[in-house]
C-alpha positions in Angstrom: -15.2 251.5 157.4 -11.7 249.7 157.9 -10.3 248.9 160.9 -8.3 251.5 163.0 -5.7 249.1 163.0 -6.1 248.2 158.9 -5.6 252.1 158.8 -2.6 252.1 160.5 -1.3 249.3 158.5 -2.3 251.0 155.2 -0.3 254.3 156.2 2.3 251.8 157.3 2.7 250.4 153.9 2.3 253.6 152.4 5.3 254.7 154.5 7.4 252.0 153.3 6.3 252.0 149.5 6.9 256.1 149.3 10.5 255.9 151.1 12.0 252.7 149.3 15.6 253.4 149.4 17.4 252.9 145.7 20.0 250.5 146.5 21.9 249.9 143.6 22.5 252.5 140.7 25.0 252.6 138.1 28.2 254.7 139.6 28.5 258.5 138.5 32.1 258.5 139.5 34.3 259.1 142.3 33.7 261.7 144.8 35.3 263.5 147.0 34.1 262.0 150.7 33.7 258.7 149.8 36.2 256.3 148.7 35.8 254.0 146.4 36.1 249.6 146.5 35.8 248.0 143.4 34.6 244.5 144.3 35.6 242.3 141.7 36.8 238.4 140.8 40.6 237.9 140.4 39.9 236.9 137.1 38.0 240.2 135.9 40.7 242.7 138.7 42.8 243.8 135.8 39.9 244.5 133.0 37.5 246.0 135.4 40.5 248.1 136.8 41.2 249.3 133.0 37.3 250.2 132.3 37.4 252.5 135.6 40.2 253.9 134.7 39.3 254.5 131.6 36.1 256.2 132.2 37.2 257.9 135.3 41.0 258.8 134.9 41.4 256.9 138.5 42.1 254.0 139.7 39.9 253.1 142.4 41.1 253.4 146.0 40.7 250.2 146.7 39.9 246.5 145.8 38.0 243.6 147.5 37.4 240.1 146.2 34.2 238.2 147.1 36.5 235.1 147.3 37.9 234.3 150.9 41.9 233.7 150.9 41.8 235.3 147.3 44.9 237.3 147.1 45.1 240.5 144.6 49.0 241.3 145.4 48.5 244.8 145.2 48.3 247.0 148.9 45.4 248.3 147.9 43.6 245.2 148.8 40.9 245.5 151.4 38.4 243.0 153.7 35.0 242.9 152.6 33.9 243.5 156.0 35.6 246.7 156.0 32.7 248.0 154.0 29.9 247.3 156.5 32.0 249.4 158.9 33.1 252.2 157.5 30.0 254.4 155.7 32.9 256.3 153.9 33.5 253.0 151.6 31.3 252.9 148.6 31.2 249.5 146.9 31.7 249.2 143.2 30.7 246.2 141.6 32.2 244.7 138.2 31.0 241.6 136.5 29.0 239.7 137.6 26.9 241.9 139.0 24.1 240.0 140.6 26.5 237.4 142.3 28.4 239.8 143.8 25.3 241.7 144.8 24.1 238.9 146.5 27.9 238.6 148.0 27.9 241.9 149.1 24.4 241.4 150.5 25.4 238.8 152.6 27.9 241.1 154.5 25.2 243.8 155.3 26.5 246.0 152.3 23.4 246.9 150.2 24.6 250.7 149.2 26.2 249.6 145.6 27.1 250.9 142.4 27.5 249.3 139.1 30.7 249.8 137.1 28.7 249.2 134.6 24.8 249.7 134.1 23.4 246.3 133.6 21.0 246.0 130.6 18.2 244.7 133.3 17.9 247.7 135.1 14.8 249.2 134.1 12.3 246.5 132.6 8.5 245.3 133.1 7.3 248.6 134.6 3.5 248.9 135.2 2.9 252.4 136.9 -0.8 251.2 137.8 0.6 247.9 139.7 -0.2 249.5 142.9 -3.3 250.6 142.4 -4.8 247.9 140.4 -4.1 245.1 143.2 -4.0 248.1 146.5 -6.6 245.6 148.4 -4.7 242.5 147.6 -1.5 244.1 148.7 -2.4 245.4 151.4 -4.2 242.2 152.6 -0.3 240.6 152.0 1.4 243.4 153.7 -0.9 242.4 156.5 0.1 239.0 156.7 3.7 239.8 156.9 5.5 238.8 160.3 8.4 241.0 160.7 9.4 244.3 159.7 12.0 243.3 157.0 9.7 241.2 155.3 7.1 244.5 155.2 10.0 246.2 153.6 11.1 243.9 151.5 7.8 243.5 149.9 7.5 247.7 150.0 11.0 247.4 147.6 9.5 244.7 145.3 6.3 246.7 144.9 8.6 249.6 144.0 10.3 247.9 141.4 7.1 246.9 139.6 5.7 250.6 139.9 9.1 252.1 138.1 11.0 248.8 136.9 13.9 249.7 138.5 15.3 246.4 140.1 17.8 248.8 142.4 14.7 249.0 144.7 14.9 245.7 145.7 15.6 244.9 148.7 18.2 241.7 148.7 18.3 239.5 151.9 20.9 238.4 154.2 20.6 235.1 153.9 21.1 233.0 151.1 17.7 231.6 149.6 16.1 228.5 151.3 18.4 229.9 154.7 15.8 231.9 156.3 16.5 231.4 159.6 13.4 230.3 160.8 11.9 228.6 158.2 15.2 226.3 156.5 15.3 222.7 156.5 17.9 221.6 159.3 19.0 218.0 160.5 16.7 215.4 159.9 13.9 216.8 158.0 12.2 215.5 155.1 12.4 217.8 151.7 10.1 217.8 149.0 12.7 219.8 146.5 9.7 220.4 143.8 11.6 221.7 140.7 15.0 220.3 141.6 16.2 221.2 138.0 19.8 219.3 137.7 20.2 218.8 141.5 22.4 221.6 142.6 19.2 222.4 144.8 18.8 219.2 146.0 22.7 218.4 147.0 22.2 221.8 149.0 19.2 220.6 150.9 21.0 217.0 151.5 23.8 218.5 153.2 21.5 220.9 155.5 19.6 217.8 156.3 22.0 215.5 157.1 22.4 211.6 157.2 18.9 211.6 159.4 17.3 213.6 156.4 15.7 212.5 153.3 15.3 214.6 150.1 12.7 213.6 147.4 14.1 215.7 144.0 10.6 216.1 141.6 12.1 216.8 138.4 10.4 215.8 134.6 12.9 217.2 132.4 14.9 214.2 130.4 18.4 216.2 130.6 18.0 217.0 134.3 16.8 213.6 135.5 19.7 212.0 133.9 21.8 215.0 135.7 20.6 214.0 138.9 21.4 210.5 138.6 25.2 211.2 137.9 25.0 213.2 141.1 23.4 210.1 143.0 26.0 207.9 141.1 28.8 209.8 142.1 27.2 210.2 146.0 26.8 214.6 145.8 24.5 213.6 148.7 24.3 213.5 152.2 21.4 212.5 152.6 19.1 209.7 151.7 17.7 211.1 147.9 15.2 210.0 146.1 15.0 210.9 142.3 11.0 211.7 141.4 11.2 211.9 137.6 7.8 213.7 136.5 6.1 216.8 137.3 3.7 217.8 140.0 0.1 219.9 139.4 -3.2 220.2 140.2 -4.2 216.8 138.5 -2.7 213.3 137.6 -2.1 212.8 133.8 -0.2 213.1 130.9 1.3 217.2 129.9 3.1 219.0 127.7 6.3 220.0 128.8 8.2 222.4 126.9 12.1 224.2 128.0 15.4 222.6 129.1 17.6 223.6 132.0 16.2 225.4 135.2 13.1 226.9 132.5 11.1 223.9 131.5 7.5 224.3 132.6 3.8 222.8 132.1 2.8 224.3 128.6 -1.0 224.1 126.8 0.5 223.0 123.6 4.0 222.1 122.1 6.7 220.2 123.7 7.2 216.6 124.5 5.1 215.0 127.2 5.7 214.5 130.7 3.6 212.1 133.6 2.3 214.2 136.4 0.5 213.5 139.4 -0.4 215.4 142.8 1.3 215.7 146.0 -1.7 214.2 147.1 -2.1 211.1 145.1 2.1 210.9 145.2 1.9 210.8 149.1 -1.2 209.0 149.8 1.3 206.0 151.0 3.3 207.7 153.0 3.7 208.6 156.5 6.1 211.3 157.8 7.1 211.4 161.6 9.8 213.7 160.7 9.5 217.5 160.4 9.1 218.4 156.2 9.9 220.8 154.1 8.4 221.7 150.8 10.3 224.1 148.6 8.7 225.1 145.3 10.4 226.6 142.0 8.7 225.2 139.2 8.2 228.1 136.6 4.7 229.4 137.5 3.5 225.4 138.4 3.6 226.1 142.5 -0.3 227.9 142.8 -1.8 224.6 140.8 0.4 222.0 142.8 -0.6 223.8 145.8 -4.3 222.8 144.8 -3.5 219.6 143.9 -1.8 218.9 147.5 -4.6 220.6 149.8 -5.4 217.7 151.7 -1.9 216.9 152.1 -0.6 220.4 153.3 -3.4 220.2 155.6 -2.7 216.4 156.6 1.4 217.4 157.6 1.5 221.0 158.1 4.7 221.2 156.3 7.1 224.7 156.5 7.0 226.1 152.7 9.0 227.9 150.7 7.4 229.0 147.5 8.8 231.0 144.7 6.2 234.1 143.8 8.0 235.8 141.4 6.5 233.9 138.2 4.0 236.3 136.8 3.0 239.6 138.3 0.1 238.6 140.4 1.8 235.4 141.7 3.4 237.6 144.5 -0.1 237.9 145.7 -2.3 235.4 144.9 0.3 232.5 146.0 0.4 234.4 150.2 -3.7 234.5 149.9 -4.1 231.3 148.8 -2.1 229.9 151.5 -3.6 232.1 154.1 -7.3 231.2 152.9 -7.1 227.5 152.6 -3.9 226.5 155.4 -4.9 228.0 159.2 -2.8 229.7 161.1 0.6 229.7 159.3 3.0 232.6 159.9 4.2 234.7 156.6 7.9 235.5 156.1 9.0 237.4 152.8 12.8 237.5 151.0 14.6 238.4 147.9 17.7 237.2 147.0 19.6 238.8 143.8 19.6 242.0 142.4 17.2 240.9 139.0 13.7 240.3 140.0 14.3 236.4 140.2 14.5 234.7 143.6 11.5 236.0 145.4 10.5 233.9 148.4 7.5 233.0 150.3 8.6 231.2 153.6 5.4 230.4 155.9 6.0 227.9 158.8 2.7 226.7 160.9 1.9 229.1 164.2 2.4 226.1 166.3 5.8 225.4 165.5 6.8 229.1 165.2 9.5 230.6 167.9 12.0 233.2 167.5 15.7 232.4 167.5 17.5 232.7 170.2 18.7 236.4 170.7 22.8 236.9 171.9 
């Protein structure tokens, strides 16, 4: 028999799974208690004007660009903010949708509708996810810190039950910014999957000249991308360019896909080195606080395994993308819990597609909450 307390936390979950708001649906038109903002680019304003219009026989009330100091020239021009405030604004969103979702999100706006329905909106559906994995979920759930990371997995959940991705629940915060867990002045990221170094540049500047970035990218196209960006010093911090693959064992793969897709593949390809975070740190000794961040196609559960003694060694704060393959959003949280003690478990998503899932865990003794104003 469960725990009174496991009970509670089941019905909790239960709670949260069976009243998942839908945030984003495609707009049914204007109505008459709510006025209507189409957010929009300048450069899209006058064609996403024409398709409302068109399908609507309106014009909508008003207009709002995600862009600060970006100037329509019509008075119909409005403050994003003005959005959060007033729950008689309905945001309309033209192309493209899932930046400006994630703009939007950013502002505490997550009650949106699509000008137009985006050809993503109802995919990969499994009616039986729930109950097929209800223990493991639950035993996630359970791990969960705070509230909006419970509901944010609840919305996730939801979209895999009914594959609609307006269930998900978008963060705040940008990705890699959670507030507790991002890299800040002086730390030491591992950027594992730094693709063509956007990600990388990002971490350097939250770092700072104190900070050190190591960029693990195999990809031929990529590497030579990040070395124009060291060429042309994108950083601010110290970087160092790692130019093969991590994984659960040292050797020779195949490595198949260009671009921000490139992943460890059986067969096919062209081959890559890879080793293990805990042969490739073996040398090295970190006084600083460090960071590992983890996007690497479905490679982050085997070069977890292949760094065990290393996690354990520097307790580092993770982030760890769990949104390749289904059961990665709950084998990748168990894992962690099972084999790294007492680590704290935050959750985030950050578009409106089912990309950017998050796993941020940072150790228990280096947990505190902010400061609250």
């Amino acid at each position: 028999m469960p725990a009174l307390h496991e009970a509670n936390n089941e019905d909790q979950f239960l709670l949260f799974l069976n009243e998942a708001k839908l945030h984003r649906m495609p707009f049914g038109g204007p109505c008459g208690f709510r006025k209507t903002v189409l957010v929009t680019l300048k450069e899209r304003l006058e064609e996403d004007e024409k398709t409302f219009k068109a399908r609507w026989n309106v014009y909508p009330d008003f207009v709002v660009s995600p862009v600060k100091n970006t100037n329509f020239g019509t008075h119909r021009q409005i403050d994003i903010e003005e959005i959060r405030r007033d729950p008689n604004l309905l945001a309309v969103v033209g192309t493209p949708e899932r930046s400006l979702c994630r703009v939007l999100a950013s502002h505490g706006v997550s009650d949106v509708r699509f000008l137009t329905d985006p050809s993503y909106k109802k995919v990969n559906a499994n009616s039986k996810f729930f109950e097929s994995r209800r223990a493991e979920l639950l035993k996630v759930f359970n791990l969960l810190e705070d509230i909006e990371s419970k509901l944010t997995f609840a919305s996730i959940v939801k979209y895999r039950i009914t594959g609609d991705h307006g269930y998900l629940r978008i963060a705040p915060f940008s990705e890699y910014h959670h507030p507790i867990v991002k890299p800040q002045e002086g730390d030491v990221v591992f950027d594992i999957g730094a693709s063509n170094g956007v990600t990388s540049a990002h971490f350097s500047k939250m770092v700072g000249k104190k900070g050190m970035v190591y960029a693990f990218e195999p990809e031929p196209n990529n590497i030579e991308k990040i070395k124009k960006r060291i060429e042309a010093k994108k950083f601010t911090s110290q970087i160092e360019l790692v130019p093969f693959a991590l994984g659960e064992k040292s050797g020779v793969v195949s490595f198949n896909g260009s671009g921000g897709s490139g992943k460890i593949v059986e067969r096919g390809g062209y081959e890559v080195k890879v080793t293990t975070l805990d042969e490739f740190s073996s040398s090295l000794v970190f006084h600083e606080r460090l960071v590992l961040s983890f996007d690497i196609e479905g490679g982050e559960q085997a070069t977890l395994r292949g760094g065990l003694n290393f996690l354990r060694r520097t307790r580092p704060f993770l982030q760890i993308s769990i949104y390749h393959g289904a059961d990665a959003l709950h084998e990748i949280p168990l894992w962690v819990s099972e084999n790294l003690e007492n680590y704290v478990f935050f959750m985030a998503h950050h578009d409106s597609y089912h990309c950017e899932t998050d796993l941020y865990a940072i150790p228990k003794e280096m947990y505190a909450l902010p400061d609250v104003p």
